[in-house]
PAVEXKE-209330 format. One record per residue (C-alpha): x, y, z; residue number from 1. Coordinates in steps of 0.5 Angstrom, whole numbers, padded with zeros to 4 digits, always signed. Layout:
N
+-------+-------+-------+-------+
|  east | north |    up | lumse |
+-------+-------+-------+-------+
|     X |     Y |     Z |   NUM |
...
+-------+-------+-------+-------+
This chain:
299
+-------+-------+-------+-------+
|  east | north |    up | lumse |
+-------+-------+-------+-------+
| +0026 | -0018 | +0047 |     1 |
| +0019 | -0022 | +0049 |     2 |
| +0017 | -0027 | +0042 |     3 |
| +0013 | -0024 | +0039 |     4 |
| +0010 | -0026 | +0032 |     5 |
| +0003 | -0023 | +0027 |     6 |
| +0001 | -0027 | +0023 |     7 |
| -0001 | -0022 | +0017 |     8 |
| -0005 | -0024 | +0010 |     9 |
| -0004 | -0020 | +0003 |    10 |
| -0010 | -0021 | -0001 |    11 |
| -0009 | -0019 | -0010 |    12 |
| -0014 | -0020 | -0015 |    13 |
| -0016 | -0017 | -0021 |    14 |
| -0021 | -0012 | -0021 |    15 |
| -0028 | -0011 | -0025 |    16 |
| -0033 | -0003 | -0026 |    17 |
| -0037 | -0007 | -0020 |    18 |
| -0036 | -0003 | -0014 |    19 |
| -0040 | -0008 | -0010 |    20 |
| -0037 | -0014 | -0014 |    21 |
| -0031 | -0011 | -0012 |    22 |
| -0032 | -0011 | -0005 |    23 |
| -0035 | -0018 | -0004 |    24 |
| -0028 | -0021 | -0008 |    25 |
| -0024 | -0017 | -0004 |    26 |
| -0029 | -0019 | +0003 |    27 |
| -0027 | -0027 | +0000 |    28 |
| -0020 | -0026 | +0001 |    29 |
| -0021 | -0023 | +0008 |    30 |
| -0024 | -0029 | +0010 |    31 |
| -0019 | -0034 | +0006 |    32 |
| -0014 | -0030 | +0010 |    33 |
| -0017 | -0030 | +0017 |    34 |
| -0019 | -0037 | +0017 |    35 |
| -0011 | -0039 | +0016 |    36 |
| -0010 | -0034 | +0022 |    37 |
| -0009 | -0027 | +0019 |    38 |
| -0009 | -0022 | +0025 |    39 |
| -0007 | -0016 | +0019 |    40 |
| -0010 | -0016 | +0012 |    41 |
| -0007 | -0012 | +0006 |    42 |
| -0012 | -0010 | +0000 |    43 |
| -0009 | -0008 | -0006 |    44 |
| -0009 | +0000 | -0009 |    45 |
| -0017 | +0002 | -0010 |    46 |
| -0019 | -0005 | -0010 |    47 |
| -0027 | -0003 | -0010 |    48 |
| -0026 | +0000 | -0018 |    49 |
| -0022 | -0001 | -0025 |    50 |
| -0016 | +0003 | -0024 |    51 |
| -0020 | +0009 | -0028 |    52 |
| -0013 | +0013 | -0027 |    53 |
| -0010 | +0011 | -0034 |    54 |
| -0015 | +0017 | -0038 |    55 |
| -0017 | +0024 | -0036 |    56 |
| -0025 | +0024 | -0035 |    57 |
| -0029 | +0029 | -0029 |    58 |
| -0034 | +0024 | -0029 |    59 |
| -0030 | +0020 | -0026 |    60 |
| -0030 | +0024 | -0019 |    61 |
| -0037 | +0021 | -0019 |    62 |
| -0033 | +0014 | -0016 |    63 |
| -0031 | +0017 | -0010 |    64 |
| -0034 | +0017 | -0003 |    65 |
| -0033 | +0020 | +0004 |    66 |
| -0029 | +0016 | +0009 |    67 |
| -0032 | +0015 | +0013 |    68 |
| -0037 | +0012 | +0009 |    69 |
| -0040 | +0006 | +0006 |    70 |
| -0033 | +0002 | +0003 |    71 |
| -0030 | +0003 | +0010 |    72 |
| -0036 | +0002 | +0014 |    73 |
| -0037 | -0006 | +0010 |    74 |
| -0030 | -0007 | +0011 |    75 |
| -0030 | -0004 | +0018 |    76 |
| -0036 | -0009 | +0019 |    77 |
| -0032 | -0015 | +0018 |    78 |
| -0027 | -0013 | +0021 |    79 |
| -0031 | -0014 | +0027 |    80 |
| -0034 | -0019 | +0025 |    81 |
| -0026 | -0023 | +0025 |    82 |
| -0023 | -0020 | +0030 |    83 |
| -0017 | -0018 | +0025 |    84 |
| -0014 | -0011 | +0022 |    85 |
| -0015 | -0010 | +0016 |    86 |
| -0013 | -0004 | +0011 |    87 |
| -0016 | -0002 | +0006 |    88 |
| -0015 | +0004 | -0001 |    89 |
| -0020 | +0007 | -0003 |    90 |
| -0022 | +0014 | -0007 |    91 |
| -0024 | +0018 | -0002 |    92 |
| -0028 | +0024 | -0004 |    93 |
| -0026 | +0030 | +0002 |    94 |
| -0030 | +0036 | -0001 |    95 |
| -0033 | +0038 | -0008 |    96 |
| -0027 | +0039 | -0013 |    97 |
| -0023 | +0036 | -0007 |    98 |
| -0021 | +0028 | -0007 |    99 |
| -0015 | +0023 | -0004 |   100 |
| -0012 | +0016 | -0006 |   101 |
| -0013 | +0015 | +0002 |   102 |
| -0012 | +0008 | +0005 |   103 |
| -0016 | +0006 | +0011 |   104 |
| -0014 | +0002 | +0017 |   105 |
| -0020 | -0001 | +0020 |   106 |
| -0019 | -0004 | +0027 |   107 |
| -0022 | -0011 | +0029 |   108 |
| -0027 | -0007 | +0033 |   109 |
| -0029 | -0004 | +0026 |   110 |
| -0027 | +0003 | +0028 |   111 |
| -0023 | +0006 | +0024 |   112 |
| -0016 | +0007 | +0027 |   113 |
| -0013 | +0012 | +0022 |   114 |
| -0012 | +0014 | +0014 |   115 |
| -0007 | +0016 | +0011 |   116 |
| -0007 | +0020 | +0004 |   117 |
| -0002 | +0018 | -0002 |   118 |
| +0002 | +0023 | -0002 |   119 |
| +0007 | +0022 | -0008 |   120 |
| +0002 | +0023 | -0014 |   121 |
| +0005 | +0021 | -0021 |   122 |
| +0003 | +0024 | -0027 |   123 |
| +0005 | +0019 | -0033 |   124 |
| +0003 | +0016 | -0039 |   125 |
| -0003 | +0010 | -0037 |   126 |
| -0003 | +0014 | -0029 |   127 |
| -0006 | +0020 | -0030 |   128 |
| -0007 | +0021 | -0022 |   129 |
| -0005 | +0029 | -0022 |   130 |
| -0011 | +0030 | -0024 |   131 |
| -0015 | +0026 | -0019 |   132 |
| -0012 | +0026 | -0013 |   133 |
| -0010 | +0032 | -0008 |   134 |
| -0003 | +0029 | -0005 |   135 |
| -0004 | +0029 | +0003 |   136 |
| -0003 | +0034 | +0009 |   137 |
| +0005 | +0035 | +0012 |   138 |
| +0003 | +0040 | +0016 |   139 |
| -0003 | +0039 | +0019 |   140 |
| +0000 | +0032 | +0023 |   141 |
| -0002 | +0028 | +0017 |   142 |
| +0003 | +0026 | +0012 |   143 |
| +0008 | +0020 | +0014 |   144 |
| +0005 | +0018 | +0021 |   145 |
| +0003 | +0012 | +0023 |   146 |
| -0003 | +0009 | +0025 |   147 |
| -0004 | +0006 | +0031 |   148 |
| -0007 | +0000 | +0032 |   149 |
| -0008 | -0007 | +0037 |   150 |
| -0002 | -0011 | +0032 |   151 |
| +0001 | -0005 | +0032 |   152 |
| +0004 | +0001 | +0028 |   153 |
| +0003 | +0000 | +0022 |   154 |
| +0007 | +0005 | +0017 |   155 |
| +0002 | +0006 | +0011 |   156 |
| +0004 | +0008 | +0005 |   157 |
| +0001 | +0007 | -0002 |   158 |
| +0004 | +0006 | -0008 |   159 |
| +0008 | +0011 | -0012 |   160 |
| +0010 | +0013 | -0005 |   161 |
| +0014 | +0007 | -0005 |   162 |
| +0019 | +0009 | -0008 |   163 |
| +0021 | +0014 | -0004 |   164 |
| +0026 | +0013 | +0001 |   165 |
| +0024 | +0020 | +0005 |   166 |
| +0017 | +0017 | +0006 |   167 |
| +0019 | +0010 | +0008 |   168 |
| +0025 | +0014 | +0014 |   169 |
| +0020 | +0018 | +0016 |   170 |
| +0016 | +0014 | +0018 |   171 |
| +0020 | +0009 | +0022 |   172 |
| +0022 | +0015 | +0026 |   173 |
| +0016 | +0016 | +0027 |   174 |
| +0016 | +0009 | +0031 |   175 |
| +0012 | +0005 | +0026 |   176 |
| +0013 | -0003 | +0028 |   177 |
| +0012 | -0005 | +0020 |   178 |
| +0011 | -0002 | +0013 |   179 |
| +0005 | -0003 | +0009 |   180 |
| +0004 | -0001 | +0001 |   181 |
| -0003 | -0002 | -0003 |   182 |
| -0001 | -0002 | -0010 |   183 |
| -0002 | -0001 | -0016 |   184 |
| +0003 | -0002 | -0022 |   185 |
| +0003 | -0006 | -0029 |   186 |
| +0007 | -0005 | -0035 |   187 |
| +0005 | -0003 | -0042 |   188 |
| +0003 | -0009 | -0045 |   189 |
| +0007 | -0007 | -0051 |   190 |
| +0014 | -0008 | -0047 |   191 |
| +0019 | -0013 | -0048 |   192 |
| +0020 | -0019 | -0043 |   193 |
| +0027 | -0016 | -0041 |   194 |
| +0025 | -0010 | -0039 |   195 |
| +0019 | -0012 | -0036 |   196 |
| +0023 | -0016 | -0032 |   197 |
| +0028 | -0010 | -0030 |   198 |
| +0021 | -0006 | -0028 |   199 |
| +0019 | -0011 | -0023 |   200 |
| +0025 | -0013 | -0020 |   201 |
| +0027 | -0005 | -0019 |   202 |
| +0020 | -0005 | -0016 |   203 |
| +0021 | -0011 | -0011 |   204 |
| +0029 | -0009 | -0009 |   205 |
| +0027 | -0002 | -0007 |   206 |
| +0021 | -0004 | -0002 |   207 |
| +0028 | -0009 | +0000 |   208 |
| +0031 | -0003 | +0001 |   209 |
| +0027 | +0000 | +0005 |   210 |
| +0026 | -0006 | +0010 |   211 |
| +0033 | -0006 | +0011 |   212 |
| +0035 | +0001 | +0011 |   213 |
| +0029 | +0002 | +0017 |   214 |
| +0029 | -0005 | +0019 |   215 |
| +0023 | -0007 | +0019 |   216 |
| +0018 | -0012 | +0016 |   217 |
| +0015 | -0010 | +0010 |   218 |
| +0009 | -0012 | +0006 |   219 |
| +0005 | -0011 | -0001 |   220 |
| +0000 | -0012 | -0004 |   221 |
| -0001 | -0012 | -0012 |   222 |
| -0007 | -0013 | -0016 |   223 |
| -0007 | -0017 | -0022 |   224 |
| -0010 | -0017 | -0029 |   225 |
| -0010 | -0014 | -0036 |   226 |
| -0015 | -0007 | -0034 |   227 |
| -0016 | -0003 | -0043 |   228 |
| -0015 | +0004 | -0043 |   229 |
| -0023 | +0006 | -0045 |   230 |
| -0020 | +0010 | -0050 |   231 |
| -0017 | +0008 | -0054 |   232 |
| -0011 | +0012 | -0054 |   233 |
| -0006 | +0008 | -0049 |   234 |
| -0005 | +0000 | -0049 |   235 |
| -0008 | -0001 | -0043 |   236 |
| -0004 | -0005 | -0037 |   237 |
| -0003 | -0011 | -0034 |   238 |
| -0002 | -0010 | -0027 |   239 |
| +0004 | -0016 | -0025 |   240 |
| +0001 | -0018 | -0017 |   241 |
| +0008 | -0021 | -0014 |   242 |
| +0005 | -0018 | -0007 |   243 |
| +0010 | -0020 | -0002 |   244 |
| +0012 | -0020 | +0004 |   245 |
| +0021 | -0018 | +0008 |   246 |
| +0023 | -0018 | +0013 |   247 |
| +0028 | -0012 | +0017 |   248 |
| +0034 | -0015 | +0013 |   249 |
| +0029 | -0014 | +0007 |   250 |
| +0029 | -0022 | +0006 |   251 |
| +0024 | -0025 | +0003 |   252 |
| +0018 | -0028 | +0007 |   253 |
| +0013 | -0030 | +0002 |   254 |
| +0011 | -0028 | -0005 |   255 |
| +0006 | -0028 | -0010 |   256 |
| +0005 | -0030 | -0017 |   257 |
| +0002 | -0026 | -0023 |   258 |
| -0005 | -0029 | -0021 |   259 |
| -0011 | -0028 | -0016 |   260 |
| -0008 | -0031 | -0010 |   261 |
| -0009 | -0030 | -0001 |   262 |
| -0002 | -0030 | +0001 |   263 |
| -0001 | -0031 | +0009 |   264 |
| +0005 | -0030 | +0014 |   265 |
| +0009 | -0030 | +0021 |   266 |
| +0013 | -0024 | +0022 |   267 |
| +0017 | -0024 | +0027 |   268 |
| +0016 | -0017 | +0031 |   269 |
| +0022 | -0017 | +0035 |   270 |
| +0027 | -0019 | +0030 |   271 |
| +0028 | -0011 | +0028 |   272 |
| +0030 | -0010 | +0035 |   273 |
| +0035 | -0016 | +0034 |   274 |
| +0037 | -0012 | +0027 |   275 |
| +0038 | -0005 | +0029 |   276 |
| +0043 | -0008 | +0035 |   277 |
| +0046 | -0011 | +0029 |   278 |
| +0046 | -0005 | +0025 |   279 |
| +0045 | +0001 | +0028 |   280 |
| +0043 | +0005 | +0022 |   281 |
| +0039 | +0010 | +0025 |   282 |
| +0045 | +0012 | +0031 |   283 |
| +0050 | +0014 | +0025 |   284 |
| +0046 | +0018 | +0021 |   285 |
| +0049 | +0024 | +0020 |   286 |
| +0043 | +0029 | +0021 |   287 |
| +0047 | +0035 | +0022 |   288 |
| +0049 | +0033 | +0015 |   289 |
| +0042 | +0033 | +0011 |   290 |
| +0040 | +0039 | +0011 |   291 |
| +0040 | +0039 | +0003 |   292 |
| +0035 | +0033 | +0003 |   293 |
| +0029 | +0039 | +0003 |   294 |
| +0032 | +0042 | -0003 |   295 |
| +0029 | +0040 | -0010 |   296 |
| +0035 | +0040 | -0014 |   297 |
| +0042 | +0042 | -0011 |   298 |
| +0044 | +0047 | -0016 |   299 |
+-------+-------+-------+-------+
């Protein structure tokens, strides 16, 4: 395989109820990245707002905008401006009533290459996302497809997605060249240590497990910060960052702290090919076998 190496950037950072300070914190860790060489940049889940999901309140559908529409125009705008993809994750308002958590790929032309709508919505205490978010289109070509662009096919995935090995798998039988998962996830600042960390280490050892079961690089961004429940009712969270980056073997290439930071790494494009041989996983699958996948519940 000819070498091939993309340099891709992560950027966390905590998140304020200014949308446009928001964008401008976020800008900054584009540029800080694109200034090491980033040619792909990864934001984190619905980085313009507060992650407003931890209560019920119909006033705050008013966040949401049309895609494309001004947050996808700035960032496609400095995509340009760089010469760099950038994804982006944004509240995307598709009709009146009708909303998506819907992440964006702006080509470095400052096209908009692709979206994708979440498509796993939870519904727990603190991530009340039912109410907000309608879960992507499977049956009109959307769903998991990738999203072409001059870096290549980027498998776009957001949050509560990640956990599902399907979404990942289909994607990559899809072709896609690289996962990619904006994120969104704390703990209940009330947890014990332990149990904070069995939370954190089973959120980075599935997203490994996705890059090895599809070999393919695997990148996520985290936000960071402690965000209180405005009303009252829940602790607030305090959302862990510890973005990264895997390799196809799910091994580690970089990984962040709990802090604002811009984390900037080479990943080897033409190692999953190398990987594959290796491992053949996709040739073995029993697909004449999986027939119960499509069920809820094998009763």
């Amino acid at each position: 395989m000819t070498a091939r190496t993309l340099r891709a950037g992560i950027v966390q950072h905590a998140c304020s109820d200014n949308a446009e300070a928001n964008l401008h914190t976020s800008e900054a860790g584009i540029r800080a990245a694109a200034e090491q060489g980033a040619q792909l940049v990864l934001l984190q889940e619905l980085h313009t707002s507060l992650y407003f999901c931890q209560h019920e309140n119909t006033d705050l559908f008013d966040l949401a905008e049309p895609i494309p529409g001004p947050s996808s125009d700035f960032l496609g705008t400095l995509a340009a401006e760089l010469g760099i993809v950038i994804v982006g994750s944004l509240f995307e308002k598709r009709a009146p009533g009708l909303y998506h958590n819907t992440a964006v790929v702006l080509e470095r032309d400052g096209s908009l290459a692709g979206t994708y709508r979440k498509m796993h919505i939870p519904d727990d205490p603190g991530y009340y996302e039912k109410f907000y978010f309608t879960p992507g289109d499977a049956g009109d070509g959307a769903g998991f497809t990738p999203i072409d662009t001059s870096v290549g096919r980027l498998g776009v995935l957001v949050c509560w997605d990640q956990w599902y090995p399907e979404a990942a798998r289909l994607m990559a039988l899809a072709g896609a060249d690289l996962l990619l998962y904006p994120t969104a996830i704390g703990w209940n600042p009330q947890d014990p240590t332990k149990e904070r960390g069995r939370q954190r280490d089973a959120w980075v050892t599935i997203q490994r497990a996705h890059a090895v079961a599809n070999g393919l690089p695997v990148l996520v961004a985290n936000r960071v910060g402690y965000e209180a429940d405005p009303t009252g009712q829940w602790p607030g969270a305090q959302f862990w960052g510890h973005s990264f980056a895997a390799g196809p073997q799910g091994e580690i290439l970089v990984a962040g702290s709990e802090q604002p930071e811009v984390l900037v790494v080479d990943i080897d494009m033409a190692r999953s090919e190398d990987v594959r041989r290796w491992w053949p996983f996709l040739r073995d699958r029993r697909i004449d076998a999986y027939g119960d996948l499509v069920k809820r519940f094998r009763d």
